[in-house]
C-alpha positions in Angstrom: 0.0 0.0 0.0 3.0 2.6 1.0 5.1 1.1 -2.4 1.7 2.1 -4.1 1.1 5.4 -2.6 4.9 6.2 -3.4 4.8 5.8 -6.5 1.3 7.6 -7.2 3.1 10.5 -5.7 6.3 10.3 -8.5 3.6 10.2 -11.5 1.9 13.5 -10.0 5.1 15.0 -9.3 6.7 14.4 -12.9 3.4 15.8 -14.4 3.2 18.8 -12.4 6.8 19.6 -13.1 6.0 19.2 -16.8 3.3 21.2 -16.8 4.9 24.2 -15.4 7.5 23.6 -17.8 5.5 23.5 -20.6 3.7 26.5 -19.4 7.0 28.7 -19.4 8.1 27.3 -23.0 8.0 30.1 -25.5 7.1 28.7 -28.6 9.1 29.8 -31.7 7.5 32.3 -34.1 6.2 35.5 -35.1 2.9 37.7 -34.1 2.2 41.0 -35.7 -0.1 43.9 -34.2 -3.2 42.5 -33.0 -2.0 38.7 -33.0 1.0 39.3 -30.6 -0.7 38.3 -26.6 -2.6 41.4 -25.2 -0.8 41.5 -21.8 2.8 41.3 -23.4 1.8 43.9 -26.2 0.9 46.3 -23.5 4.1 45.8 -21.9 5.5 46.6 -25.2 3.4 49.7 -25.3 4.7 50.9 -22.0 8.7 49.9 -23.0 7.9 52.1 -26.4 6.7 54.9 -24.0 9.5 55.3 -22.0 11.8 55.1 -25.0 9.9 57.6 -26.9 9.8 60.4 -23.5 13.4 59.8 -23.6 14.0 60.4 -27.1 11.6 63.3 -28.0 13.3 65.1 -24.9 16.9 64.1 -26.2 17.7 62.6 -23.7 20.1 59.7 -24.0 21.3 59.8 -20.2 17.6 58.8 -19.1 17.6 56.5 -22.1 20.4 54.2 -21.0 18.4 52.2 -18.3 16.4 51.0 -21.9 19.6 49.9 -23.8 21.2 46.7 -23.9 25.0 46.3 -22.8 26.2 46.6 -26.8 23.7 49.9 -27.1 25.5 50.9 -23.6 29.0 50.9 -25.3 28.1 52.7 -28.7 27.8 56.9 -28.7 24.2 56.7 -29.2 24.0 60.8 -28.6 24.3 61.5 -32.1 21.6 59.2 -32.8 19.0 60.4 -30.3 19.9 63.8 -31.6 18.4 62.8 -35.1 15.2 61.4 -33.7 14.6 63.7 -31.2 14.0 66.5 -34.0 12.1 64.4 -35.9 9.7 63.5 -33.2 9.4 67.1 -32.3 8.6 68.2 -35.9 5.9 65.7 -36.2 3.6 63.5 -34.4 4.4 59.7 -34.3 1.8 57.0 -34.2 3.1 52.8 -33.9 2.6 51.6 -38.0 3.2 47.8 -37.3 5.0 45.8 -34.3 6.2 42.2 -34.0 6.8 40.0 -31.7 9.2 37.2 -32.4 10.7 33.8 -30.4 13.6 32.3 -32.8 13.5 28.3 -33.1 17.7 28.3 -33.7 20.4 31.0 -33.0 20.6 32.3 -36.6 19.0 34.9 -38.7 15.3 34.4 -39.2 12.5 35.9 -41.2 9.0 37.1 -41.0 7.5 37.2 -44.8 5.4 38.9 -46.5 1.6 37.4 -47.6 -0.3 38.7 -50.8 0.7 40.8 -53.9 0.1 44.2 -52.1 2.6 46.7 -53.2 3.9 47.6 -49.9 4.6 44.2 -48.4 7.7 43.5 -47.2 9.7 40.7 -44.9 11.9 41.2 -41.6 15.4 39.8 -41.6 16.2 39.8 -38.3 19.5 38.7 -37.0 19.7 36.5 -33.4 19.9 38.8 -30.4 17.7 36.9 -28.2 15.2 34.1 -28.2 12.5 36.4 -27.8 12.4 39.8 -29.5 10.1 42.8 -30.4 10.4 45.5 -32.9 8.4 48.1 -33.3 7.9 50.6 -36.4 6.9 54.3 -36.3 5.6 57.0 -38.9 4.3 60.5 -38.7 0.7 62.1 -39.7 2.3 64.0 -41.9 4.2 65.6 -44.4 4.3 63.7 -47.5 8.2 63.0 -46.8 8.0 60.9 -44.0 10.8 59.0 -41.7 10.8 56.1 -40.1 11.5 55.4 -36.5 12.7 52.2 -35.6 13.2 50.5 -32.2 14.4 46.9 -31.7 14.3 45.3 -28.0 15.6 41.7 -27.3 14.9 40.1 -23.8 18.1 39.3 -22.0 18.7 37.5 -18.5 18.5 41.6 -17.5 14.9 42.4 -19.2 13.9 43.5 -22.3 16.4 46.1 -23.5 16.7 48.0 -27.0 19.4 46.8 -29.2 18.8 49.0 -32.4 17.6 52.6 -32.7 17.5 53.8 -36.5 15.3 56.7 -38.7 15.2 56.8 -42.3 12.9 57.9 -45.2 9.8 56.0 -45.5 8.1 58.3 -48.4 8.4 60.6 -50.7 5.6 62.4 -52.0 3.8 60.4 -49.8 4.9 57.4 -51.6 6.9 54.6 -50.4 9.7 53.2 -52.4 7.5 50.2 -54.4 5.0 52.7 -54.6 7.9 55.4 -56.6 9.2 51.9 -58.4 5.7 51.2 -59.5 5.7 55.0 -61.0 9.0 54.5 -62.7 8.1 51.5 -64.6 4.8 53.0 -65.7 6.6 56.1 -67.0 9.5 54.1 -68.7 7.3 52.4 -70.7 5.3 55.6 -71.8 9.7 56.5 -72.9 9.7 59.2 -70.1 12.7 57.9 -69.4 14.5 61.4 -67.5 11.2 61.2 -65.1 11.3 57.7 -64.7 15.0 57.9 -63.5 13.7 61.0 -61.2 11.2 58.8 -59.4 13.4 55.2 -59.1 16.3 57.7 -57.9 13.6 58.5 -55.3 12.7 55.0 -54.7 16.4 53.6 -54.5 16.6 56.5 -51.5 14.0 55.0 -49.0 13.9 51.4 -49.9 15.5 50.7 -45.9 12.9 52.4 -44.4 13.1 50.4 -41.1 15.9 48.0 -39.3 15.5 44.6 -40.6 12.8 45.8 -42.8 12.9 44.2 -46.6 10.5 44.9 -49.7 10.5 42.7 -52.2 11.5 44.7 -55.2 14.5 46.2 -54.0 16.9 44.7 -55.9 14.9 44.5 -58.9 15.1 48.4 -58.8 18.3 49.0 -58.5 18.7 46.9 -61.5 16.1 49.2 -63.5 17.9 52.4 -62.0 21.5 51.0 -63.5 19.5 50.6 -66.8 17.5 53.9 -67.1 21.1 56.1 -65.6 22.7 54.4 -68.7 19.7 55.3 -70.9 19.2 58.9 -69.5 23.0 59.9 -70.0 23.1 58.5 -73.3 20.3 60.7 -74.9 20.5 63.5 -73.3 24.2 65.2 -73.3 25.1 68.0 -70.5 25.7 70.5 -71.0 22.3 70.5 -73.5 21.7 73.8 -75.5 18.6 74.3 -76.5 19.1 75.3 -80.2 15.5 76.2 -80.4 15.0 78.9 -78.5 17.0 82.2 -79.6 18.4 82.9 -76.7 20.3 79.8 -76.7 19.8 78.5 -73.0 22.0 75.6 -72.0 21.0 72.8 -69.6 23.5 71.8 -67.1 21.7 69.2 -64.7 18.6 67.8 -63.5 18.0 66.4 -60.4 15.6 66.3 -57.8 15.3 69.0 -54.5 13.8 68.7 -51.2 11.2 71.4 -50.5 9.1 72.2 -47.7 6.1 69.9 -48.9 7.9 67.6 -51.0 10.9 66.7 -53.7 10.2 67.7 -57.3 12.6 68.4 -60.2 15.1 70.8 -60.0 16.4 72.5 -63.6 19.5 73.6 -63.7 20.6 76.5 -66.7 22.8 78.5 -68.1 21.4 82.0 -69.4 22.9 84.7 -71.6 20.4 86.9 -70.5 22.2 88.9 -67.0 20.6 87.4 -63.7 19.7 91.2 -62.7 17.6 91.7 -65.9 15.0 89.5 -63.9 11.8 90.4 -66.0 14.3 89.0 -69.2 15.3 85.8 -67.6 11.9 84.8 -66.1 10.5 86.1 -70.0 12.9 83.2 -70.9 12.0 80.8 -68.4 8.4 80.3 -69.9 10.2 79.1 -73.2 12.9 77.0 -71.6 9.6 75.1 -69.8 7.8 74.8 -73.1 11.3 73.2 -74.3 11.7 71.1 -71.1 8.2 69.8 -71.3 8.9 68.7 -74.7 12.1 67.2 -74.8 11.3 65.3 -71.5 8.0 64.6 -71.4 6.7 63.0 -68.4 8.7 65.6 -65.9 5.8 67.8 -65.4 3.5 64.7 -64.3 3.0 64.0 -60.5 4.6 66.4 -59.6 2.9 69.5 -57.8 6.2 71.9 -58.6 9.4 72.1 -61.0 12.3 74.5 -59.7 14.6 76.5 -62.4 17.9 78.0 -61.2 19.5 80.0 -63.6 23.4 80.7 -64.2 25.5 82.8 -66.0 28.6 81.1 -64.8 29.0 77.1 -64.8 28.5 76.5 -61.1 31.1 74.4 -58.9 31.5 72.4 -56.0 34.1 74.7 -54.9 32.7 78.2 -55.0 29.3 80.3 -54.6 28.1 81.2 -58.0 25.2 83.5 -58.3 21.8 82.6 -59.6 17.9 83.4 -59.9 16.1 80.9 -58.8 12.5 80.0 -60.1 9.4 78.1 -59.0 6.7 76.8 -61.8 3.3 75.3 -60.1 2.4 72.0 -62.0 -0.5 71.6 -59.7 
């Protein structure tokens, strides 16, 4: 009856034990927004809280009870520096979050599901079995940065192990969204705006740490092609033998403005830069030319800027000019 007893005991014991083992087992992977456990996301919420008082108040001394021992040893004052005025210029609101428990010590992935433009995969290298990341935008303007902040959970708590911010839009489109445009406007042969737009596109396709589209290297394949193609019909300087007044086109490129990044024309004019009404007489023309030697420019955009020269400008000195603005939109 005791042997009996005894060994009743042993079974319940060894179950139990498994149980509460099983119980603390995290099971490997990956739970996005909504799916990730509603008592961890809103610790999550209240880590990303803390790190974002901390940051928008630049504030990297407060900070460092939220970085790992790696984050500990970087300079990370530069850094906070960068997001702190971007979280003071705009407001930020949480895009998408993850949650994610690794199955081996190695790189893993979450991918993307459906044909949606904007999808794109996490590459996320081993810093912990369990980590989080979490991936902010603004409201607004149409140019938008991302904010990025990575945690891993360590024997010491859940500590951040990557801070980045890089541009997530431009022109309120995101970097498939600028590709997409390009393609659409190579095909049509508006080959100097296509180059304009993928330019655009190659410059915010690493929006986010970890964070992959799909199409990335597809367009910097298309952006080697169309570079080759743009500087092999058009040849600067480019005089436009047309008009009279024999303007010369030096460079096009694309400018950051207060409410976007649109075409910038640069020019060389006979006419002198203080004879205003004469050059801006010319300008008119030179857009009529523009327009038609590259058409496609003028499209989607809501602005084209003209800066006119009457010496070649350089890298290494101020060279005067009048600069223009023509409203597409």
């Amino acid at each position: 009856m005791t042997t009996f007893h005894l060994n009743q005991f042993k079974t319940v014991l060894v179950c139990g034990l498994f149980l509460i083992f099983h119980s603390c087992t995290v099971v490997p992977g990956s739970w996005k927004n909504e799916k990730i456990n509603t008592g961890k996301r809103d610790d999550f919420h209240l880590l990303n809280s803390r790190a974002l008082k901390y940051l928008k108040a630049n504030d990297p001394k407060g900070l460092k009870a939220l970085l790992s021992k790696d984050m500990l040893a970087n300079n990370n004052e530069r850094q906070v520096e960068l997001i702190s005025n971007r979280l003071n210029d705009n407001l930020y609101e949480l895009l998408d979050e993850y949650y994610v428990v690794h199955k081996f010590k190695d790189t893993d992935t979450v991918r993307s599901v459906g044909g949606q433009v904007n999808r794109y995969n996490l590459l996320y290298p081993y810093a912990a079995m369990e980590m989080y990341c979490a991936y902010f935008i603004p409201k607004k303007p149409d140019n938008k940065y991302m904010l990025s902040i990575i945690y891993a959970k360590f024997n010491y708590g859940w500590k951040i192990i990557k801070l980045d911010v890089a541009p997530y839009t431009i022109n309120g489109k995101t970097a498939p969204e600028l590709y997409a445009l390009a393609r659409q406007q190579y095909d049509k042969n508006h080959v100097q705006a296509a180059l304009n737009n993928v330019e655009l596109a190659v410059t915010c396709f690493k929006p986010g740490s970890y964070w992959q589209y799909p199409d990335e290297l597809d367009a910097g394949k298309f952006y080697a092609r169309v570079h080759t193609e743009v500087n092999q019909r058009y040849r600067y300087p480019l005089v436009l033998s047309q008009l009279a007044s024999g303007p010369m086109i030096l460079r096009i490129y694309t400018k950051n403005g207060d409410d976007g990044t649109y075409p910038m024309v640069y020019y060389m004019t006979h006419y002198n830069l203080n004879d205003t009404t004469a050059v801006k007489k010319e300008n008119v023309q030179i857009r009529n030319a523009v327009s038609k030697l590259m058409p496609g420019l003028d499209e989607n955009n809501k602005y084209i800027y003209y800066s006119a020269f009457n010496k070649m400008p350089t890298g290494y000195s101020s060279v005067d000019h009048f600069d223009m603005m023509q409203k597409v939109r």
